[in-house]
C-alpha positions in Angstrom: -26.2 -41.8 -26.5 -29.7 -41.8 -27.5 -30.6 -40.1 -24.7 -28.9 -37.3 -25.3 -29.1 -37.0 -29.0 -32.9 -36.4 -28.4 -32.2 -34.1 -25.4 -30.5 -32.5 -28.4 -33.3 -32.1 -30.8 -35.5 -31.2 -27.9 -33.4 -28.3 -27.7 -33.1 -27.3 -31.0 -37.1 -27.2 -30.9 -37.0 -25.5 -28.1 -39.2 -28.5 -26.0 -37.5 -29.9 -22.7 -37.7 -33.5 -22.0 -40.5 -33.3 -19.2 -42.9 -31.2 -21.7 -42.4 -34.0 -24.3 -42.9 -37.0 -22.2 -45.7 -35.6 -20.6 -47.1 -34.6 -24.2 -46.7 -38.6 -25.0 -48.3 -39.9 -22.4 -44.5 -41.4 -20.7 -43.9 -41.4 -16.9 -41.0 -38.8 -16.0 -38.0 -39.1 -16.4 -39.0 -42.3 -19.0 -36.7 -41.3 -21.7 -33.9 -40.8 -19.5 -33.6 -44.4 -19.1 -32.8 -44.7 -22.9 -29.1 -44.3 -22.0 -29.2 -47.6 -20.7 -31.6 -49.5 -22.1 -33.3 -49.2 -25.7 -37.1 -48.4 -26.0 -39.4 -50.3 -28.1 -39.8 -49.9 -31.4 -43.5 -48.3 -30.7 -42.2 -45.9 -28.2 -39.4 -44.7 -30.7 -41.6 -43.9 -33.3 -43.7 -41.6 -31.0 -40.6 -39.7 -30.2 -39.3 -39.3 -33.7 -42.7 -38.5 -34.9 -43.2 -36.0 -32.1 -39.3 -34.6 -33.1 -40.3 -34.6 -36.7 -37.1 -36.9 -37.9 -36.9 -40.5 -38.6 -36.2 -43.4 -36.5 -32.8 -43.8 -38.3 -31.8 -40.4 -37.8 -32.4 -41.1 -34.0 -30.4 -44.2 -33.8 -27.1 -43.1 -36.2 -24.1 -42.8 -34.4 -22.8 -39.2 -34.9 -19.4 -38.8 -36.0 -16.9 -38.5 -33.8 -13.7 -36.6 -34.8 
């Protein structure tokens, strides 16, 4: 899920995946992993920051309907 709530800001900024693990120094396909395992705390906030939104924001559980 975290995965691909940041796949989904990615988007919205118009910045694939690759482009922003490369830009944060991450091996590819790095944040892919984050579907099944959860990144450090350091490693979280250079995502958010690089996204512009919090950590919390990253980590909410959208709402399902």
């Amino acid at each position: 899920m975290l995965y691909e709530k940041i796949k989904k800001l990615a988007l919205q900024k118009d910045v694939s995946i690759n482009k922003m693990e490369k830009d944060l120094g991450f091996s590819s396909s790095y944040i892919s992993k984050w579907n099944k395992s959860m990144p450090s705390a350091e490693k979280l906030l250079k995502v958010s920051n690089y996204l512009n939104v919090s950590i919390e924001m990253l980590l909410e559980k959208e709402n399902q309907e």
